[in-house]
N, C-alpha and C positions, 0 to 999 in steps of 0.2 A: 193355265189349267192343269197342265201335267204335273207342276213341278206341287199344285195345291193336293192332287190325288198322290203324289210322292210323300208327299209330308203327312198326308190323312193313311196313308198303309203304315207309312213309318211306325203312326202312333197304336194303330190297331196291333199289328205286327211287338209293341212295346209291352201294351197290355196283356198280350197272349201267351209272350215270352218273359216276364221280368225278368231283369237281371239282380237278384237277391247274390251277393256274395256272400259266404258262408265259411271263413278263416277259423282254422282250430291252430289258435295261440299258445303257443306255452304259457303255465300261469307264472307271473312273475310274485314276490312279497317285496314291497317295497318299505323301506324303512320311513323314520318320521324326516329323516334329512334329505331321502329321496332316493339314496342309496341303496341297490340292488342287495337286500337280504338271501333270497333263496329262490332260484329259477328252477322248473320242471319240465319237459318235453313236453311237447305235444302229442296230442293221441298219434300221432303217423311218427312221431318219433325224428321230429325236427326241433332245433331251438329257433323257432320263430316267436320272436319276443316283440310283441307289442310297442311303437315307438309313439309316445303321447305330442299332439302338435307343440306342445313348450320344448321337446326336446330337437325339434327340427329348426335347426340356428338358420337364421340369413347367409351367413359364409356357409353351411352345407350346402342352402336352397339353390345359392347363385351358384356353386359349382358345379353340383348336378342337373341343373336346368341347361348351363352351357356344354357342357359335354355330352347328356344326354337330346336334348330336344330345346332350341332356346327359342322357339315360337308358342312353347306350351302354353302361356296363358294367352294368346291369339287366334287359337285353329279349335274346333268345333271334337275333337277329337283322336281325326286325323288332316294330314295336309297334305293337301289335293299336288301342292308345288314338288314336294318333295318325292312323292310317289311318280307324278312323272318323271323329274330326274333320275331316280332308282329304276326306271322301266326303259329308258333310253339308254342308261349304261348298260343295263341288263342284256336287252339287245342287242346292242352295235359289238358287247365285247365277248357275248356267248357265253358269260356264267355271272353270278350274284358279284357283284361289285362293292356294293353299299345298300344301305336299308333305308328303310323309307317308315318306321314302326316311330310313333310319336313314345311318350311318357307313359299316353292312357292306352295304347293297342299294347302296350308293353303288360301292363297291370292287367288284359283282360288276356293275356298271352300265360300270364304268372297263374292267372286262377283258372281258366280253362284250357289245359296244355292239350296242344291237337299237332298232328302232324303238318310241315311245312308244305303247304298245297295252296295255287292262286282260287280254292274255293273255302279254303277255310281263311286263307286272307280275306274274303269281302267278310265271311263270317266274323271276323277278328274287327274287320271296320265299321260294320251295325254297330257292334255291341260295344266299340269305342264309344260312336254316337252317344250310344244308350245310356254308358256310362257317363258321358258330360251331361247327360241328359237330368239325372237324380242327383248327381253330386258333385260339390263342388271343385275347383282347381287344387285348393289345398289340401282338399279327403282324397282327391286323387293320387298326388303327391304325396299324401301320408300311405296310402295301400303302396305305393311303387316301393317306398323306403321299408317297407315291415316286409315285403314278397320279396325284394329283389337275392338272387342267390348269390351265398361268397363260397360255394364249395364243400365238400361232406351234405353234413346235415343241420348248414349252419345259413337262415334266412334273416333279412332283415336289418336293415344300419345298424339296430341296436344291439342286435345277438353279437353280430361282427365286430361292434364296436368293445362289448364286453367282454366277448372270448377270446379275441385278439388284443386290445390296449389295454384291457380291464380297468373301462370307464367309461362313463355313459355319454352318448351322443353329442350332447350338449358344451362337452371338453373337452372331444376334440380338435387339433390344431388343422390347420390347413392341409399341413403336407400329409397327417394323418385322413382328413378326409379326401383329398384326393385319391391317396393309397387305396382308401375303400371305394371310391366311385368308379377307377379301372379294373378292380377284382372280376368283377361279376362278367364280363367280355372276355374275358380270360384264365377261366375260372385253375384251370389245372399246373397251366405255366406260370403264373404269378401266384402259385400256392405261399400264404402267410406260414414263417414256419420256417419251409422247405426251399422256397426259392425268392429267400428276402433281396437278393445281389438284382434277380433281372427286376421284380417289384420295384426296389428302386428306380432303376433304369428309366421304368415308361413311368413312376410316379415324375419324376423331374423332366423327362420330355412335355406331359401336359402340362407341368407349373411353367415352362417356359411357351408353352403356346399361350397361357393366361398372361405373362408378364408381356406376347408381343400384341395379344389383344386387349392390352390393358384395361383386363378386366378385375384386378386386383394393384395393388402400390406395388413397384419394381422391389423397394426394400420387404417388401411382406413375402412376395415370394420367393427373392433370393434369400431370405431367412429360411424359408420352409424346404429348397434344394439344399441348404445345409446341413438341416438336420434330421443326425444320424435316425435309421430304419430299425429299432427293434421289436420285432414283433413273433410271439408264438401262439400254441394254440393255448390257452390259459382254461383251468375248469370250473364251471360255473359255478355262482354263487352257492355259496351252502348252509349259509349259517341259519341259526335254529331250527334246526332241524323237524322237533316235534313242532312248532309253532307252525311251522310253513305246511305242512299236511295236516293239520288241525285246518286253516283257515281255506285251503286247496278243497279240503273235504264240506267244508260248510258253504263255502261260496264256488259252486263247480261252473266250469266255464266264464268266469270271471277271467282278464287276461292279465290285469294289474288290478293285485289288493293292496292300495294302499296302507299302513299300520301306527300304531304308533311307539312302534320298539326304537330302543336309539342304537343303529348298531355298536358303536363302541362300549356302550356298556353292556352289551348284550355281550360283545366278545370276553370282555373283562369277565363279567362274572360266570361268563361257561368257563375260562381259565381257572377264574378263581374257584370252582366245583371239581375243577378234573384234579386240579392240585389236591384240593383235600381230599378226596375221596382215593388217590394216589398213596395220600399219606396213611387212613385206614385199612389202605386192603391185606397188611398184614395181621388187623384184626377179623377179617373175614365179614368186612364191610364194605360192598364193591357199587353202591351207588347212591345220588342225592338227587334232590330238583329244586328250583329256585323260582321262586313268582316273587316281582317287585312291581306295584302297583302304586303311581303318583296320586298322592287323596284328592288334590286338588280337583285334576281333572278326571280320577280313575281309569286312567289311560295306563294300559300294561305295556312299562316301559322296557323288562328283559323275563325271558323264559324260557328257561331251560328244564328241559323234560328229564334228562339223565346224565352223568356224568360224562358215557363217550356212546354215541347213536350208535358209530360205528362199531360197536362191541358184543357180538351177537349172543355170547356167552354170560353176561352178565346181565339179559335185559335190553338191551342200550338202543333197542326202539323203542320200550313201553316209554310211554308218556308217565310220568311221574306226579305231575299237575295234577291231571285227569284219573289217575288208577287208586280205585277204594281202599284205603287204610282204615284201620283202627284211630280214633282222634286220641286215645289217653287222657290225658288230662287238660285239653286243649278248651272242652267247650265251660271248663268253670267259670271264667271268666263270665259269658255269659247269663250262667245259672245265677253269681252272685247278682251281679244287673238287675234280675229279673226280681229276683230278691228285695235289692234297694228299690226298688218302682213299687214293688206292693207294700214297703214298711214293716214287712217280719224284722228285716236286722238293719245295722248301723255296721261300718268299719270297727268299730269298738265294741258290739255288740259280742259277750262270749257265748264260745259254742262246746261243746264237750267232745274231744278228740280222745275218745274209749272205746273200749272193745264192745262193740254193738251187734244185736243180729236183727234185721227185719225181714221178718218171713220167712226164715231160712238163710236169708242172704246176710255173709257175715264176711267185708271185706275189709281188706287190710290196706295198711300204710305201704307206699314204696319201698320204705326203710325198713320195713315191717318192727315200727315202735309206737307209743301213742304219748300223748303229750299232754293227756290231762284237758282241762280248761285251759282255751287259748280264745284270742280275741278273732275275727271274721277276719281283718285283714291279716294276723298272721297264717290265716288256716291258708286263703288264697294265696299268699306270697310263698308261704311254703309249700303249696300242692297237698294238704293232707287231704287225704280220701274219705274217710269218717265222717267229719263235720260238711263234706260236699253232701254226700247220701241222705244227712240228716235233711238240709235246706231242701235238696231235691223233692224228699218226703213232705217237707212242709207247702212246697209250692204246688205240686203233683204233678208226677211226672207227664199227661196229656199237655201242661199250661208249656210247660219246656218245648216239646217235641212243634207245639204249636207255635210257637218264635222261630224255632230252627225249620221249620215248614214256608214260614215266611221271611226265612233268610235263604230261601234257594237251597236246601240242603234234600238232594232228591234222593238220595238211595234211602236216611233217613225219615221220607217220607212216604217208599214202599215200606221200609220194615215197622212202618209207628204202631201197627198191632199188636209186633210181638216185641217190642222193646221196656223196660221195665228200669229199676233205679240202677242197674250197673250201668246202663247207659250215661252216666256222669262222669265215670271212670274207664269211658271208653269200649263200652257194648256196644257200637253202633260205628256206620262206614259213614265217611266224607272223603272228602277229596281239601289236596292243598288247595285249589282253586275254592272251595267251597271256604276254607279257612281264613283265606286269606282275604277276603272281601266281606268273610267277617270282622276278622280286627282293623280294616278301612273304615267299618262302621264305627268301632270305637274311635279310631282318629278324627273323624265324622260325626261327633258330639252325636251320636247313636244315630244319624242315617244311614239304611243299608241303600248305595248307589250301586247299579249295573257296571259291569267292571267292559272297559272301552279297549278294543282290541283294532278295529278299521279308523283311518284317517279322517278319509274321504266318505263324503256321506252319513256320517253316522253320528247323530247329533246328540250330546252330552244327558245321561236317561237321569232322570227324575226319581227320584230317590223317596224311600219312605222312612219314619223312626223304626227302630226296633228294641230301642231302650231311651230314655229321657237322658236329655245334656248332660244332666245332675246323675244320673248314675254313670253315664260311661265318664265326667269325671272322675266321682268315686272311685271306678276301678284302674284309669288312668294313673292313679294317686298310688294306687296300691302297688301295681305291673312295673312302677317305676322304683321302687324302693331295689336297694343294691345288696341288703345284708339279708341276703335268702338262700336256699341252699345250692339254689341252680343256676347262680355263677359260676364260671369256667374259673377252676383257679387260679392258669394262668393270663385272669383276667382281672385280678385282685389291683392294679394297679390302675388308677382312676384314667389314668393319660390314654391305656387304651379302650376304656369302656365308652362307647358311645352314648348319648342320650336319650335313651328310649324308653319306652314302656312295650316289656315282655314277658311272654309266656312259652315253658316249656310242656312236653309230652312226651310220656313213653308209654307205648302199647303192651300190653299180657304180651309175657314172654317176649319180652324185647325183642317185636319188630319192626318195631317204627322210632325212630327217635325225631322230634318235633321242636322247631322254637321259630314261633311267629313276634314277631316285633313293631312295632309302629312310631313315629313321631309325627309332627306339621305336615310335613311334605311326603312321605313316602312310609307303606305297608309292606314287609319284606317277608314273606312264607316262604319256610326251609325243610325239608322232609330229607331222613338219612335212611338208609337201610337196605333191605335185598327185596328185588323185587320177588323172589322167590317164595318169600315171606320164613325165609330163616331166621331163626332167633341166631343175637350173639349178647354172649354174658358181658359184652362191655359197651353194648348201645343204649344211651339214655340220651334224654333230653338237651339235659343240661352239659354233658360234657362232649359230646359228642356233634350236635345239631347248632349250639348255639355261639360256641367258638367263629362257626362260618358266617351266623347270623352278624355277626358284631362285625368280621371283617370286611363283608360285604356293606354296613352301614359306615366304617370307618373311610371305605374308598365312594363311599356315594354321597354322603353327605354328612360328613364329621362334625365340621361347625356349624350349624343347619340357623340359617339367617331368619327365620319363621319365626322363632323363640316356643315357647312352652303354653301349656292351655290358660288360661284365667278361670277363675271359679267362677260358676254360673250365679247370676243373680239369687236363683231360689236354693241357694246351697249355705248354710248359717253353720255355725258352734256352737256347742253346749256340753255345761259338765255333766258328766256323767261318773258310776262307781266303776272303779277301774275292777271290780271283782265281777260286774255282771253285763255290763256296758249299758243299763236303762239308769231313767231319771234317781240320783241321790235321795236315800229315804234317811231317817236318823241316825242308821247305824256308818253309812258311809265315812271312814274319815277318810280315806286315799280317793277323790278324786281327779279325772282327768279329761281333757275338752276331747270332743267327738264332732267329728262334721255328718249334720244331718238333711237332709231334704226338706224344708219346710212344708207342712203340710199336709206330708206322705209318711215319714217316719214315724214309728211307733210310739206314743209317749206313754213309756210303762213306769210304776214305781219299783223302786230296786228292791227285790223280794232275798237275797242273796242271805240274809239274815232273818230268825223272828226272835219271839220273845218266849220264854220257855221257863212253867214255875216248877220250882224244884224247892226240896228242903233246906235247912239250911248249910247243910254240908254238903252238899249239889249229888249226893246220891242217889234222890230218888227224883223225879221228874211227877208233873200232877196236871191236872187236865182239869178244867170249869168243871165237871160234874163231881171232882174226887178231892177238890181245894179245898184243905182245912181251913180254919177259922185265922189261925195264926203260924205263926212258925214255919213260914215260906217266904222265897223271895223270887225276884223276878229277873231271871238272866238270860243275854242274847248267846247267840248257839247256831251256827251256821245252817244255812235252810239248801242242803245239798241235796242234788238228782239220786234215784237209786242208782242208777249207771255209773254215778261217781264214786258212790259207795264201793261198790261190786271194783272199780277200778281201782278203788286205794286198797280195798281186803285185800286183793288178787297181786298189786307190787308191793302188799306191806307199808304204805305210806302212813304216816301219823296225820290224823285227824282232828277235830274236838267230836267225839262222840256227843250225843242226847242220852243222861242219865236213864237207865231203865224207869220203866211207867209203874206207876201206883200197885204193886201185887194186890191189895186189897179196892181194884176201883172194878166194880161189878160193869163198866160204860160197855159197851160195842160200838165200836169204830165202825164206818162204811167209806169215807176215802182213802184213798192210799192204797189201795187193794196190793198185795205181789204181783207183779211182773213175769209172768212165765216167758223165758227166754230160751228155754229146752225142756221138752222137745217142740219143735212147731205145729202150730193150730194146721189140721187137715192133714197134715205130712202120713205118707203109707211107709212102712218098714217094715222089711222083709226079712226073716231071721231062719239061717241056717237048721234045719232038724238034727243034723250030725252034731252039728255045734252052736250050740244057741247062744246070742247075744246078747248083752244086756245096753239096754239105754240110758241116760244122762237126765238127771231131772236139775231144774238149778234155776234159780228166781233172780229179781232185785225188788228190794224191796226201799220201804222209807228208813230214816234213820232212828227211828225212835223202834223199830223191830228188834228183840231180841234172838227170837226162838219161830221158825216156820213150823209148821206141818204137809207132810205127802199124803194126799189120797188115792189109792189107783180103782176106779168103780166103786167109789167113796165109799170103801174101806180104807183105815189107817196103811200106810207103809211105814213109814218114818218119820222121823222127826228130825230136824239141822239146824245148825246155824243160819241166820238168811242168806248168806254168800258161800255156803257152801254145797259145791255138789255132788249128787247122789246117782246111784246105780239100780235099776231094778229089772228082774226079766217081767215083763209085760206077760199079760193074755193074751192072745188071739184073737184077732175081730174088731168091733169096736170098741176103742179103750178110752175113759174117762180119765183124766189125771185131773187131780185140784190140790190148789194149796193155799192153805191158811197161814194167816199168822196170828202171831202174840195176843193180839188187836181183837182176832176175831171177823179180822178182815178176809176175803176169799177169794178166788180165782180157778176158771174152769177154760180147762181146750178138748178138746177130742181126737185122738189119734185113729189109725188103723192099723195093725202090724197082721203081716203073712205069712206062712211058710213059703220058704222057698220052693 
């Protein structure tokens, strides 16, 4: 009856009290090998490192159970035998002799430290109870090995095992875990380190009480008395630095984050960042970051956030990953994609790389040169700016922002209201990580997959298109081409270029230099620059950014076993006129095959030519309503954009002009109107009283234009060439400008000009 009211208080007494332990672990980062990446304190500023039950081997369990307590899986908590023995020496010899403290009064000794008194021992022996009570032998045994102390502010088999042998639990030898199972009794005199000679000593006095307890093989432990003791204080893991406070930060109170980084290539290519960036800094280029992301799995295999953490003068905390850049010319790839999926262009399809303004906005080439008529994939291989703006214009830029919205691109999706067409040339902030889980989609036959950063737990994300098979090969096709400008030229030698498909970027004012890369198996994003956001007149893309790119793919997977993409089913050929890139019309005689999207692609006829009657000396040019009876013929005469025109007047290039029109044909034209290209529709100008300015007036027109006209508040100003321009001071206020041509054709904007 007593012993049932014993056991009914116990439980009440259980309830009232729980015993919730409450351990603040150091957070460890664990690599995909298992390998201690980066350890951190704990809030109290101890390296108590979490020891997981796989790292608790048999040879540690059985040494520590024998030295420490070897009835532990027997006794209820505590042992009743052993407490009287401890109470009879205690006694007979007038001071502490021996102990009487199992495994589990040890663990609730380590978690609630109280002063040595016979009432905080009963206290210490409930709450042993209590603790057999909820958990098992083995949790118990894993809290004793994560609490128990080696001295400083060094807890835990595993911390000790790391700080001291720099290596985890699991591989340690015998004579090493013994070494650790006598520290903690003698925390100060057997200091690792400082008093390796007596450590010794009592490590091989216990190995020799195991050899006469044969509780190990005689040859096991006389192996482990022979071998030699080195041991110091070692400091803790460190590597990736920004990666381990990135996931420290996102997962708090986690004790081990599992990862899927591999440390030795993590180490490599932080080596291989500090070297180059080493090599830079006498251009006043003092840091990079590196994200390598496997497509397979999406699992980020290294990242590095800066060239040296430790560098406090250059940055060398910011995260580099993570911290908003300029993208340059990074997201065309993209735009062209989005392009092929709705059927504007083809790879072959031409685009006009001329001096352009829409709206005011009038950007230029890198090079600052233009290139005429070029086909789409040289526009993208070569990064021209021009013919991006155009497509952008044609797609509109809300359909863009709206892909990169659903590619996780979040600063770009605070700024999507005030973002406009230089955003294709890099008006607009991302991140490498943002970058680089973009071009995983194109290795990704266009799925964008969440990029995998934990081990454990965290099951492989589901992924959505954000361009079709058939475009991100298209552009696959293109990124891979070698004869483009943004090869490193001490790259020109095939042996060292790797097999990829890339793309470069540099930011206004060179501050970013950018070259993401992709093949089968692996996405590699590279960002160069200050985080300071200093320009330097020798950072670009291509020379700067992608040299690291190559040699980071030449030590990670040079001869890549995967092989190359195969063309998607709905991916065909067709000739096309290599002057326009649409379907062959009569005049075509140069054509050449094009790969197109069935389906989706445009099927235009090739307008690049028409037919044009002129006299018979091809001086005069005649139109249906002004066509004599006889004494004309019918000749073809290239069917050029006014932009094109405007760009060959402006380099002087040779043409075939269209013979001036009929002087005597009374017709009025209505398409083809001039092009006001300056000044721009809406635009205010403001003009000095002291000194007044004058503005630019200047068209494009068709080619069959001879002679414009200027109106300013449709009165006459002037009369011009069609490509050439003119000067006039404006009125005040609201100003009318129009301009006619030859034609009879017309054109109206509206300015405002002010005083200053």
């Amino acid at each position: 009856m007593l012993s049932g009211c014993t056991i009914l208080l116990f439980l009440i007494l259980d309830v009232a009290f729980p015993f919730k332990p409450q351990i603040q672990y150091s957070t460890q980062i664990i690599a995909a090998d298992g390998t201690t990446l980066h350890a951190f304190l704990s809030k109290d500023d101890k390296w108590r490192m979490y020891a997981q039950a796989s790292e608790i081997t048999p040879l540690l369990r059985k040494t520590l159970i024998y030295k420490e307590d070897r009835y532990f899986y027997f006794h209820p908590g505590i042992n009743p035998f052993a407490m009287l023995r401890a109470a009879i020496n205690n006694i007979f010899t007038g001071r502490r002799t021996s102990g009487a403290s199992t495994i589990t009064m040890q663990v609730v000794r380590l978690l609630e430290p109280e002063r040595r008194t016979y009432l905080n021992k009963l206290k210490e022996s409930l709450r042993a109870v209590q603790l057999e009570l909820h958990y098992s032998k083995e949790e118990i045994l894993q809290f004793y090995l994560n609490l128990v102390p080696y001295g400083g502010n060094i807890e835990g088999i595993r911390a000790a095992s790391l700080l001291y042998f720099g290596k985890a639990p699991q591989l340690l030898s015998l004579a090493e875990i013994t070494a650790l199972t006598i520290i903690p009794n003698r925390p100060s005199s057997l200091r690792p380190g400082t008093r390796n000679d007596a450590l010794k000593l009592a490590r091989n006095e216990w190995l020799k009480r195991f050899e006469n307890d044969h509780l190990f093989e005689k040859t096991l432990t006389e192996d482990a008395k022979e071998e030699p003791l080195h041991v110091r204080r070692l400091a803790a893991p460190a590597l990736a630095p920004h990666f381990a406070l990135r996931l420290k930060k996102d997962f708090p109170g986690q004790p081990v984050i599992q990862t899927n980084l591999k440390a030795q290539l993590q180490h490599q290519i932080e080596t291989q960042v500090k070297n180059s960036v080493n090599r830079l800094q006498a251009m006043n280029i003092h840091n990079a970051a590196v994200l390598v992301v496997n497509n397979e799995t999406m699992a980020v295999e290294a990242y590095v956030g800066s060239a040296d953490f430790k560098n406090p003068f250059d940055g060398g905390q910011v995260d580099g990953i993570r911290a908003v850049r300029s993208p340059g010319s990074t997201l065309k790839p993209l735009l062209y994609a989005t392009a092929f999926d709705k059927g504007f262009i083809t790879p072959k399809s031409v685009l006009n790389d001329v001096p352009s303004n829409f709206g005011g906005y009038e950007p230029e080439n890198f090079d600052q040169h233009f290139n005429g008529a070029v086909t789409t994939e040289f526009a993208l291989a070569n990064s021209l700016n021009i013919p991006a703006v155009k497509v952008l214009k044609e797609i509109s830029t809300p359909v863009l922002i709206d892909k990169l919205k659903k590619s996780g691109f979040k600063t770009i999706d605070r700024q999507s209201k005030d973002l406009g067409l230089s955003m294709i040339l890099g008006g607009c902030g991302v991140t490498l990580e943002e970058l680089t889980r973009l071009f995983a989609a194109f290795a990704n036959e266009g799925e964008l997959r969440p990029l995998s950063y934990q081990k454990a737990g965290e099951k492989p994300g589901k992924g959505h298109a954000i361009i079709s098979k058939e475009a991100s090969y298209l552009i696959t096709n293109i990124l891979t081409q070698i004869t483009r400008p943004d090869l490193p030229t001490n790259f020109d030698n095939t042996f060292h270029l790797p097999k990829i498909a890339w793309k470069t970027g540099t930011s206004y004012g060179k501050r970013d230099a950018w070259s993401i890369g992709y093949n089968r198996r692996y996405t590699v994003g590279v960002w160069v620059g200050n985080f300071s956001g200093e320009g330097v007149p020798e950072l670009s893309g291509a020379n700067i950014a992608t040299p690291l790119l190559f040699s980071i793919f030449n030590a990670l997977d040079y001869n890549s076993p995967k092989g190359w993409y195969k063309i998607p089913e709905n991916i065909s050929m067709r000739k096309v006129c290599a002057a326009s890139g649409d379907i062959p019309s009569d005049f075509c005689d140069h054509q050449i095959t094009d790969d197109y999207i069935m389906g989706v692609s445009a099927y235009r006829k090739c307008q690049h030519m028409r037919w044009v009657f002129t006299d018979m000396p091809g001086k005069i040019s005649y139109c249906t309503y002004c066509l004599p009876e006889d004494g004309y013929e019918k000749r073809a005469y290239p069917n050029l954009a006014p932009e094109l025109i405007s760009y060959y007047e402006l380099q002087k290039l040779p043409y075939q002009k269209l013979p001036p029109h009929n002087p005597a044909c009374s017709r009025v034209f209505h398409e083809g109107a001039p092009l006001i290209v300056s000044p721009n529709e809406g635009s205010e100008y403001y003009i000095r009283k002291d000194e007044p300015q004058q503005i630019q007036l200047a068209c494009q027109t068709a080619s069959d234009v001879q002679e414009v006209f200027w109106y300013v508040n449709d009165k006459l100003s002037k009369k011009a060439l069609p490509h050439e321009g003119i000067f006039i001071s404006p009125p005040l206020g609201r100003v009318k400008i129009s301009c006619s041509d030859d034609k009879g054709r017309n054109s109206n904007i509206w300015i405002t000009v002010k005083r200053m």
